[in-house]
C-alpha positions as protocol buffer text, in pm:
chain_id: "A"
residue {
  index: 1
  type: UNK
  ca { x: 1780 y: 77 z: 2474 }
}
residue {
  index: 2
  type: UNK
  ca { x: 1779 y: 432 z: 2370 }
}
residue {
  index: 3
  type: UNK
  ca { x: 1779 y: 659 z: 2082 }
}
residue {
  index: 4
  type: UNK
  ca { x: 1823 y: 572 z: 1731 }
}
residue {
  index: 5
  type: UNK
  ca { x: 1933 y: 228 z: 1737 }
}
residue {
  index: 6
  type: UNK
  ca { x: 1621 y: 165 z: 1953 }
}
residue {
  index: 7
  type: UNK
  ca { x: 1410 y: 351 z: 1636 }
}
residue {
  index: 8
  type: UNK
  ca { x: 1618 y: 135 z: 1407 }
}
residue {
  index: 9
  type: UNK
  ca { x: 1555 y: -194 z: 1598 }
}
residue {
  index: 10
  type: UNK
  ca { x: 1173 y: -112 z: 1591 }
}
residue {
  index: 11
  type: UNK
  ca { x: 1140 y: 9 z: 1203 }
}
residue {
  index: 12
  type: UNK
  ca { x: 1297 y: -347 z: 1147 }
}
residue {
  index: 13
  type: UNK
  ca { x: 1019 y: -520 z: 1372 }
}
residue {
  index: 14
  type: UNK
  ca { x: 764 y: -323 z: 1215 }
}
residue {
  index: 15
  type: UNK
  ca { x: 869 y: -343 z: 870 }
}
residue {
  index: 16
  type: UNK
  ca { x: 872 y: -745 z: 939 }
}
residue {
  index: 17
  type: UNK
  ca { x: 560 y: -770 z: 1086 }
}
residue {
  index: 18
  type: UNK
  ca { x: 364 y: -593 z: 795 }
}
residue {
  index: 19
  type: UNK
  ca { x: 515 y: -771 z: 527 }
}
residue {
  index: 20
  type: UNK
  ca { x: 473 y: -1111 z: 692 }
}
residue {
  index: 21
  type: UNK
  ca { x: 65 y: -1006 z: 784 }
}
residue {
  index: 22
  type: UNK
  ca { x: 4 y: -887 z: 450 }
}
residue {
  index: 23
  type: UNK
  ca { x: -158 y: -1086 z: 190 }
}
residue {
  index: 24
  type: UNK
  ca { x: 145 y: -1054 z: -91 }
}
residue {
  index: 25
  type: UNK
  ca { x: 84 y: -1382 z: -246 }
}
residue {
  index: 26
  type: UNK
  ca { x: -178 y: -1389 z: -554 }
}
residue {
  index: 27
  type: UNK
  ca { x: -244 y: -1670 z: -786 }
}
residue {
  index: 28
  type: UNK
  ca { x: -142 y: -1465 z: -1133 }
}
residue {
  index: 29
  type: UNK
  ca { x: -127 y: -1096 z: -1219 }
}
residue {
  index: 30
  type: UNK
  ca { x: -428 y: -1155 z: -1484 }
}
residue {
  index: 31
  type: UNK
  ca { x: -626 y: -1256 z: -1173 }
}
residue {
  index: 32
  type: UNK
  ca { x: -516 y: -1007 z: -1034 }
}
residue {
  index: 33
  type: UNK
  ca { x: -681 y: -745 z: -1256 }
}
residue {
  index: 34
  type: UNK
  ca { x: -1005 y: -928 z: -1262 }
}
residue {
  index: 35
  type: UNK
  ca { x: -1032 y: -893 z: -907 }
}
residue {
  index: 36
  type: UNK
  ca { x: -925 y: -530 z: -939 }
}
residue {
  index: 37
  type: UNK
  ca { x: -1177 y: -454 z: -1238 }
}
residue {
  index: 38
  type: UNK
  ca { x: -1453 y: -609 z: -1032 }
}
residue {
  index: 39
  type: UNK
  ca { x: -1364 y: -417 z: -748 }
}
residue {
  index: 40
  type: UNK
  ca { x: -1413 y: -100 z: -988 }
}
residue {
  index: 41
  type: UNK
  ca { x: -1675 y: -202 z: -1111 }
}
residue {
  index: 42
  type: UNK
  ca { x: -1847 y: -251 z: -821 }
}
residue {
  index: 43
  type: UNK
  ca { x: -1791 y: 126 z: -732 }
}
residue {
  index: 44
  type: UNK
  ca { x: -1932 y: 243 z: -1024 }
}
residue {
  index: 45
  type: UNK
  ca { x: -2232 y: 41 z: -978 }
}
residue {
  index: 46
  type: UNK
  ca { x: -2290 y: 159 z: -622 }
}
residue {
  index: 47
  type: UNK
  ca { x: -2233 y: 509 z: -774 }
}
residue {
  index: 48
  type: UNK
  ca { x: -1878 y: 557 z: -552 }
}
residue {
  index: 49
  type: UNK
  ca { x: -1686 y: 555 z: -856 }
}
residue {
  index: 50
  type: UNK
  ca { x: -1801 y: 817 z: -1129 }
}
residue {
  index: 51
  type: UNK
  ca { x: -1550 y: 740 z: -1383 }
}
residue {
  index: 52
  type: UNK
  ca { x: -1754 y: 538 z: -1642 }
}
residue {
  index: 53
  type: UNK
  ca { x: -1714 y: 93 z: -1715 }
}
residue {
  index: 54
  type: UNK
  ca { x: -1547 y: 229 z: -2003 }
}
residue {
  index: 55
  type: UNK
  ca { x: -1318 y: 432 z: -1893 }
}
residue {
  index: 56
  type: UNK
  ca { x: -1197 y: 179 z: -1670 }
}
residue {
  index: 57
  type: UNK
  ca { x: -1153 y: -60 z: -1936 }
}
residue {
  index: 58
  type: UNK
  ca { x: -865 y: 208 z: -2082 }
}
residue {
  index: 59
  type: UNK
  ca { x: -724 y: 330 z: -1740 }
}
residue {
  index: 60
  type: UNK
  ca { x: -624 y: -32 z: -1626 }
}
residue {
  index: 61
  type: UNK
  ca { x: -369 y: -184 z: -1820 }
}
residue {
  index: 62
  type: UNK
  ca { x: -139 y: -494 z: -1719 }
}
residue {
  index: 63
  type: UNK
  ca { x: 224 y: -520 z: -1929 }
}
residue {
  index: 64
  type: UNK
  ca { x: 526 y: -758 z: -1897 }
}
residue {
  index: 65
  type: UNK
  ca { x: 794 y: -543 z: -1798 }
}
residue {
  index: 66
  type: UNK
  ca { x: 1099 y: -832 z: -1826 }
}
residue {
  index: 67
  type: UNK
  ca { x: 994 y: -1189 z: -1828 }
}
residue {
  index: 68
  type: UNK
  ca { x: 762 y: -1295 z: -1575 }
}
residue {
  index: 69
  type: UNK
  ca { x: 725 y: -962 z: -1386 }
}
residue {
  index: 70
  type: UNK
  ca { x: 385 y: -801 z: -1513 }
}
residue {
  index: 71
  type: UNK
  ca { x: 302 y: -481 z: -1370 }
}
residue {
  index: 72
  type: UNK
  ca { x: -91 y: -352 z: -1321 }
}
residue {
  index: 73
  type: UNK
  ca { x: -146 y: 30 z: -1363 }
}
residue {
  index: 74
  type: UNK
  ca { x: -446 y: 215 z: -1309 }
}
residue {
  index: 75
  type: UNK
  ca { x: -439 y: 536 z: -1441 }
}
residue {
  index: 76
  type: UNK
  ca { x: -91 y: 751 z: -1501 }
}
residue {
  index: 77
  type: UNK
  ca { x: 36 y: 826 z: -1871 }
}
residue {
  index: 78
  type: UNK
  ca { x: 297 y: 599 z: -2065 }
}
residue {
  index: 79
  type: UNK
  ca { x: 333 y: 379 z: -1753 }
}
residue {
  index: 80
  type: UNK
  ca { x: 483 y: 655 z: -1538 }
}
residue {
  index: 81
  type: UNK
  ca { x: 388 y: 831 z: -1173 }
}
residue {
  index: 82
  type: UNK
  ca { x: 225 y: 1109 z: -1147 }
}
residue {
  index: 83
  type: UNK
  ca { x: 414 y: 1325 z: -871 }
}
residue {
  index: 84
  type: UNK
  ca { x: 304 y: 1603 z: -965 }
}
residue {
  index: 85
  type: UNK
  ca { x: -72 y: 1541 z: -945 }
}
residue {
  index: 86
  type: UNK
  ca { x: -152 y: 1710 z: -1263 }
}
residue {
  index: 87
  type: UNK
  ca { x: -541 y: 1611 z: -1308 }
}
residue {
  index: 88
  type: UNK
  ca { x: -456 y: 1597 z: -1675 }
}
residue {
  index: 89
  type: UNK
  ca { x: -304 y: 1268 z: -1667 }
}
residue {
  index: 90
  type: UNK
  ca { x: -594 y: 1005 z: -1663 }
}
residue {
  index: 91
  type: UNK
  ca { x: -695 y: 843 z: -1328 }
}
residue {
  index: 92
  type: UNK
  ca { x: -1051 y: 737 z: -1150 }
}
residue {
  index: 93
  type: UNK
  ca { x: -1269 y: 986 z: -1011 }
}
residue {
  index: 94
  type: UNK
  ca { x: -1466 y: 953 z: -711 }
}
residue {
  index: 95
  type: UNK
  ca { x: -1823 y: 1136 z: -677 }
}
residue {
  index: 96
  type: UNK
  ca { x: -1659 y: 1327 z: -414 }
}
residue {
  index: 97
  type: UNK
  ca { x: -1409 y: 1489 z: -632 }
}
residue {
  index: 98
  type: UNK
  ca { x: -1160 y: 1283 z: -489 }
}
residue {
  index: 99
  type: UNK
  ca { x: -912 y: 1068 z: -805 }
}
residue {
  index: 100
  type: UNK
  ca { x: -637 y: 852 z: -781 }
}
residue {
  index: 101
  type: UNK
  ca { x: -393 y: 618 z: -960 }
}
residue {
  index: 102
  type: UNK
  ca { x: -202 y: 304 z: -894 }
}
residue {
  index: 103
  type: UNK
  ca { x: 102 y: 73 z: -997 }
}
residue {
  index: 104
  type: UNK
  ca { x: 132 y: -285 z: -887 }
}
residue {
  index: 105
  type: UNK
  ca { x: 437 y: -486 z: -953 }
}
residue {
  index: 106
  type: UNK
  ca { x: 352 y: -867 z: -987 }
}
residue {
  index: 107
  type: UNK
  ca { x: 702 y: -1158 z: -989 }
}
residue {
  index: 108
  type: UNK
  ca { x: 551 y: -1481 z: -1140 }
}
residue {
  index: 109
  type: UNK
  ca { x: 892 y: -1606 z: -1179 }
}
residue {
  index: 110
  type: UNK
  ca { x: 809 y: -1792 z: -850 }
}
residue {
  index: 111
  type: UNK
  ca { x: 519 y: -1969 z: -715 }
}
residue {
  index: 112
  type: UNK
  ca { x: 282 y: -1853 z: -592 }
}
residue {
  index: 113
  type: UNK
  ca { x: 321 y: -1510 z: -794 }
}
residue {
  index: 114
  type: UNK
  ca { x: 425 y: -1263 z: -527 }
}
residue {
  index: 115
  type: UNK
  ca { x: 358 y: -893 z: -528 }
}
residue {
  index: 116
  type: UNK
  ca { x: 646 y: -688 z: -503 }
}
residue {
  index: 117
  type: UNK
  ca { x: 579 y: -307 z: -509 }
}
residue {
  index: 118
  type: UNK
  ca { x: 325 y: -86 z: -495 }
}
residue {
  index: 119
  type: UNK
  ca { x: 201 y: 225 z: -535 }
}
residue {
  index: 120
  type: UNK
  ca { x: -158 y: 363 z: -438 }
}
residue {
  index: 121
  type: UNK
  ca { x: -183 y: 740 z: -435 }
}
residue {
  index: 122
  type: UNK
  ca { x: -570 y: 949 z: -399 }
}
residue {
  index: 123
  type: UNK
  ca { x: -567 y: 1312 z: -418 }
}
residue {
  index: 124
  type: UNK
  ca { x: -812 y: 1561 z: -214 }
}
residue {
  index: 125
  type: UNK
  ca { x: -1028 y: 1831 z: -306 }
}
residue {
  index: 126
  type: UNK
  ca { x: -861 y: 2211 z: -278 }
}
residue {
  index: 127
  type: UNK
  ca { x: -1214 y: 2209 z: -62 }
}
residue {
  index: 128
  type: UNK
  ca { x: -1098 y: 1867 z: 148 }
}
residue {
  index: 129
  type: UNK
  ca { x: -731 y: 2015 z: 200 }
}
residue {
  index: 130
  type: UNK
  ca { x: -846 y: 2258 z: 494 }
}
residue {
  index: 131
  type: UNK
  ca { x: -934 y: 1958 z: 667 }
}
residue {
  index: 132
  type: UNK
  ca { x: -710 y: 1665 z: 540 }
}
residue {
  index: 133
  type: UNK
  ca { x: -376 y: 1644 z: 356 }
}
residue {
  index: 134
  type: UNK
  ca { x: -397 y: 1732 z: -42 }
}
residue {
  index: 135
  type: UNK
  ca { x: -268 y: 1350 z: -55 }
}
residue {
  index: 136
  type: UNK
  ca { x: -191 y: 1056 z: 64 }
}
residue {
  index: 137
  type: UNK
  ca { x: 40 y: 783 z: -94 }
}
residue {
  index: 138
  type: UNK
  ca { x: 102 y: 397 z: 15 }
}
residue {
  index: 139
  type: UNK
  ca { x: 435 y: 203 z: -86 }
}
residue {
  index: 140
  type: UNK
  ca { x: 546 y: -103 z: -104 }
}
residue {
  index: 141
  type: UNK
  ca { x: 863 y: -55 z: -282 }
}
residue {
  index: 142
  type: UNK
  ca { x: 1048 y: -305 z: -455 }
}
residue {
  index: 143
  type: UNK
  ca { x: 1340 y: -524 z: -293 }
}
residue {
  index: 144
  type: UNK
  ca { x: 1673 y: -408 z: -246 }
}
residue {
  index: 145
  type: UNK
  ca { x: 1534 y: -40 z: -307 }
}
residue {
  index: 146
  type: UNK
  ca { x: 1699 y: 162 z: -64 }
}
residue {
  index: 147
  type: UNK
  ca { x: 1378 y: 200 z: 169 }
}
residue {
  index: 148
  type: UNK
  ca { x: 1433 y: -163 z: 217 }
}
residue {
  index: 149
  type: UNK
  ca { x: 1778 y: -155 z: 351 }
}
residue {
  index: 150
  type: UNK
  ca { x: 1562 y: 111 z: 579 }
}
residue {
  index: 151
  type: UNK
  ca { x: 1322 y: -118 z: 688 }
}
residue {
  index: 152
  type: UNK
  ca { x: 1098 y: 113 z: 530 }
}
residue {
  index: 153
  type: UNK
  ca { x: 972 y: -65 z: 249 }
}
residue {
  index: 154
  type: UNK
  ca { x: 607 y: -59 z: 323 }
}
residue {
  index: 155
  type: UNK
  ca { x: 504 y: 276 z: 433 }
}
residue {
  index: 156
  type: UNK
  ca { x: 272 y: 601 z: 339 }
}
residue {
  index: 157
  type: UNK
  ca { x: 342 y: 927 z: 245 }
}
residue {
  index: 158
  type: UNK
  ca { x: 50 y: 1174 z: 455 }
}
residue {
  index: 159
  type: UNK
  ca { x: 62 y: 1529 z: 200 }
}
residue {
  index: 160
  type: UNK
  ca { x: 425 y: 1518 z: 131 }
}
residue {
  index: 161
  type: UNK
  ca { x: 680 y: 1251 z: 14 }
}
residue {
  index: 162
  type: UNK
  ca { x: 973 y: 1331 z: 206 }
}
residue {
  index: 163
  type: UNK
  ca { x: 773 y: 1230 z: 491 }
}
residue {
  index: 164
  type: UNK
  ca { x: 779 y: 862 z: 534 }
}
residue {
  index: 165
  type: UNK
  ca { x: 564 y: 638 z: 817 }
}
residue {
  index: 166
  type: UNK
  ca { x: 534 y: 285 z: 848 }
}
residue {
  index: 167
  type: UNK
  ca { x: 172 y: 180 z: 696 }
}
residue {
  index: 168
  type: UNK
  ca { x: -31 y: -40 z: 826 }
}
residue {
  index: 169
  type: UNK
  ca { x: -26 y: -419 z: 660 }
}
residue {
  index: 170
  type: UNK
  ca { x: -316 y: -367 z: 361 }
}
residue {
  index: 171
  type: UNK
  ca { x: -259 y: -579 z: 36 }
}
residue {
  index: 172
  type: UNK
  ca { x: -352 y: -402 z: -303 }
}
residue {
  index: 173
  type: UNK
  ca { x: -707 y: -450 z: -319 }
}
residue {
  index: 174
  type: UNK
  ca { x: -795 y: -377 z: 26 }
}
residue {
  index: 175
  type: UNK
  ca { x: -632 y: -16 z: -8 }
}
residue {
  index: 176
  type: UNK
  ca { x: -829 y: -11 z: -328 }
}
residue {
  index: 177
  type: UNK
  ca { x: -1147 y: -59 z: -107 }
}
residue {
  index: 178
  type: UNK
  ca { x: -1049 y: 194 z: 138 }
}
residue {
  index: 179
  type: UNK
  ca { x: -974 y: 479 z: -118 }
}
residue {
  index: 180
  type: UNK
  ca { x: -1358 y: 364 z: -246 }
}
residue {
  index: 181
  type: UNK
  ca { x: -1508 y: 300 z: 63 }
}
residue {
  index: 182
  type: UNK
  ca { x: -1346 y: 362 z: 385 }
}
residue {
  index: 183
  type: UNK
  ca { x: -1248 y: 723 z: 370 }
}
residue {
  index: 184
  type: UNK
  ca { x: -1514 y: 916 z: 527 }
}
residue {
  index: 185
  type: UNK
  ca { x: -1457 y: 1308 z: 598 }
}
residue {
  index: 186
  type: UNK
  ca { x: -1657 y: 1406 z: 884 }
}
residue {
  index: 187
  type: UNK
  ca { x: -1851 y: 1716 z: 786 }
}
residue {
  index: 188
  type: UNK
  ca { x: -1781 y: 1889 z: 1113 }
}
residue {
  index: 189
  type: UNK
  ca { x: -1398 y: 1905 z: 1209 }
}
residue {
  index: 190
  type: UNK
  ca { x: -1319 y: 1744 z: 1581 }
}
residue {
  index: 191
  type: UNK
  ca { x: -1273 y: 2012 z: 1844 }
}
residue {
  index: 192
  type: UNK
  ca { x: -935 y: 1967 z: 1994 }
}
């Protein structure tokens, strides 16, 4: 098989492979957030994280959108995206100068609680963007968005959002870890 039903056949396989892989069940959204305040926390204790225990108190908020679908944000402004990466709007800081924001949609409506969408976005350094993209976004969008009918529902954005490539199978807190952890720029650049 050839061409773009080939591609389409394979964004289907890949799209069901991450979402079946990927840990999407959760025991409540309130849990949730503990584990995702810990994991903050954490950071800030191990000096990764320079925004302050405080601060993260205010930037991560949890509200009932309709009943039983709770949605976690962490940073933004009046529970909306910030596209336009305006370092106004309040978000974490890394010691690196690196910051980002996130949006977690949570369905308790079933059992176990299921997350649903996601969005995890960290922003570069102008210093980091020679070397890296300015930013990098992960999705999971919602069900029946029109990704989905795509089989593109989980995928990242690599420095601009018309660009869209299947991501790898990471739940919510483990891209959490790797925006804290796990994103190492090498000082020197690789020669080609």
């Amino acid at each position: 098989m050839k061409g773009k039903n080939s591609w389409e056949k394979i964004c289907k396989e890949i799209q069901e492979r991450s979402l079946n892989k990927t840990l999407l069940e959760v025991e409540s959204a309130d849990k949730l957030k503990k584990q995702i305040l810990k994991c903050l926390n954490d950071a800030t204790n191990d000096r990764i994280l320079s925004t302050n225990l405080s601060e993260i108190h205010k930037l991560l908020k949890i509200s009932n959108n309709r009943q039983g679908y709770y949605e976690i944000t962490g940073g933004g402004k009046d529970s909306k995206r910030n596209f336009k990466r305006n370092p106004d709007i309040p978000h974490f800081k890394l010691n690196n100068g690196r910051w980002f924001d996130f949006a977690i949609t949570i369905d308790e409506t079933s059992r176990p609680a299921q997350i649903i969408g996601f969005a995890f976005e960290i922003r570069f350094p102008k210093k980091e963007e020679e070397i890296v993209a300015s930013f990098l976004r992960i999705d999971l969008n919602l069900p029946d968005h029109r990704n989905d009918v795509r089989d593109l529902r989980f995928h990242l954005h690599p420095n601009n959002g018309d660009i869209m490539v299947h991501s790898p199978p990471m739940s919510p807190l483990e891209i959490l870890h790797m925006f804290l952890y796990g994103m190492e720029i090498r000082d020197k650049q690789r020669s080609s």
